[in-house]
N, C-alpha and C positions, 0 to 999 in steps of 0.2 A: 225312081232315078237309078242309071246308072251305080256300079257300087266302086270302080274305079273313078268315076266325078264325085262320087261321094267322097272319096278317100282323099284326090286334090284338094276336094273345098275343106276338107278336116283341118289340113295341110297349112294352108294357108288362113286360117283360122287360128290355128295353135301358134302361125308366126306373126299374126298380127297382134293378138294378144300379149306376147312375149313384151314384143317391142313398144307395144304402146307403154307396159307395165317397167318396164326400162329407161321410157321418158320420161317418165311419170319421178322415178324414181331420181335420176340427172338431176330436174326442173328440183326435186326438193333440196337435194344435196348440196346443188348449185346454190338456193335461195338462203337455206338454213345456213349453211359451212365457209361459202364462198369458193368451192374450186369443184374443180371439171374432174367427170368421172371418164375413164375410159369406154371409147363405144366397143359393145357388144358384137356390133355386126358390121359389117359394108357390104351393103347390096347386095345379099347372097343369092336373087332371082340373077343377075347376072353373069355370073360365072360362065364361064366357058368348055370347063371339066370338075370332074370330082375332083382331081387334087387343088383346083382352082377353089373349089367351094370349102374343102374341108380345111384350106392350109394359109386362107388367105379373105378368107370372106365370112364365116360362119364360127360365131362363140370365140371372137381374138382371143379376149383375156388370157385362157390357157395355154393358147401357142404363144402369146406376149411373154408369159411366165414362163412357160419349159424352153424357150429361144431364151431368155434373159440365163437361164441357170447351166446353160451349156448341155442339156439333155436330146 
């Protein structure tokens, strides 16, 4: 195979994983605690640009936090 198709299927591999383990993790928190965890991602395959992907789509949390602290 190809070693750039290789590197895609990595790719997508490594983010399906994430996010299942992310759900996984919600579903307990939600079950155990009763309240909602912030999501991680929003549709980062659909972005439009890299600052679309990195500033608005991909790992919120941290831009959530450094936008909350005025940085």
């Amino acid at each position: 195979m190809h070693p750039m198709v290789l590197s895609c299927l990595y790719c997508v591999h490594v983010y399906l994983n994430l996010e299942m383990i992310l759900a996984f993790a919600a579903t307990l928190v939600r079950t155990l605690f009763g309240f909602e965890l912030e999501p991680q991602f929003n549709d980062p395959y659909l972005a439009s640009s890299l600052q679309d992907f990195w500033s608005r789509r991909w790992n919120l949390v941290p831009a959530n936090i450094l936008r909350l602290t005025g940085v």
